[in-house]
C-alpha positions, 0 to 999 in steps of 0.5 A, spaced: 473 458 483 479 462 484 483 457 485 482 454 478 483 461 474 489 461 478 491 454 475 488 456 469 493 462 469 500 460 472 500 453 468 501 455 462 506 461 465 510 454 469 511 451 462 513 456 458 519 457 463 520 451 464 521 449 456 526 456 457 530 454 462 531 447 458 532 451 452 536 455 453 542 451 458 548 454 454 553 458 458 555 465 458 559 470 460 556 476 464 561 482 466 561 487 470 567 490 466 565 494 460 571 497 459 577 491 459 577 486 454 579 481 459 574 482 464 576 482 472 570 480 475 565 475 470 561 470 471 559 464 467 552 462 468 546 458 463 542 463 459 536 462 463 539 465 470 542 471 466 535 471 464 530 469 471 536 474 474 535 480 470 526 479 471 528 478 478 531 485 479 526 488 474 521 486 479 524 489 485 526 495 483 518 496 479 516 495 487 521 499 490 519 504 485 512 504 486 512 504 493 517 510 494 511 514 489 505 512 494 509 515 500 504 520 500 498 517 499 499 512 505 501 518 509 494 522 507 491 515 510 495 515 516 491 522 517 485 521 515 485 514 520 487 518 526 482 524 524 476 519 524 479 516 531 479 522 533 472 524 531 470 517 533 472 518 540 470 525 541 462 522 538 463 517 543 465 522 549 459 526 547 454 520 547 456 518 554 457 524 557 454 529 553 456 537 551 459 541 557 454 546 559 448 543 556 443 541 561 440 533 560 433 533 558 432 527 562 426 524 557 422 531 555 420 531 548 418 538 548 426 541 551 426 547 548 432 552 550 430 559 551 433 565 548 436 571 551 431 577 554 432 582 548 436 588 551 431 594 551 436 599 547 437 606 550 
């Protein structure tokens, strides 16, 4: 099912590109020199590839971006990981081992532990 709703969806965007990339052949010049009339360093390219080119490099620096900005949320799940790690295995040392200074009931249903004699005041 997935997979036809992604045919479903990329067909369409495929032959729209295709039909650009047919369209639009004709060559043009892309400088990088804004100030020279003559530029120094051009390229000719088919309008296409400007095109492609320039989506291209949106796409990464979009990605870039958005990584950089979830900086801190990978870093608070790298937190929260170690700290339920951490609990988990404190859980587990206690169910095995059990609390230090707490004497095993070994099965005694009624286990109560007693309080400390008051201290008679003076």
């Amino acid at each position: 099912m997935i997979r036809f709703l992604k045919a479903l969806v990329l067909l369409p965007i495929a032959v729209v590109i295709v039909l650009l990339a047919v369209a639009n052949r004709e060559p043009v010049t892309l400088s990088f020199d804004p100030f020279s009339p003559e530029p120094v360093f051009s390229l000719v390219l088919p309008l296409y590839a400007v095109l492609f080119g320039a989506v291209a490099l949106g796409i990464l620096v979009g990605g870039i971006g958005s990584w950089l900005g979830q900086a801190g949320t990978r870093q608070r799940a790298r937190y929260h990981r170690r700290e339920a790690d951490r609990l988990a295995k404190a859980a587990a040392e206690l169910k095995t081992f059990g609390a230090p200074g707490v004497e095993p009931t070994y099965g005694r249903t009624n286990a109560h532990t007693a309080l400390p004699a008051p201290v008679a005041a003076r």
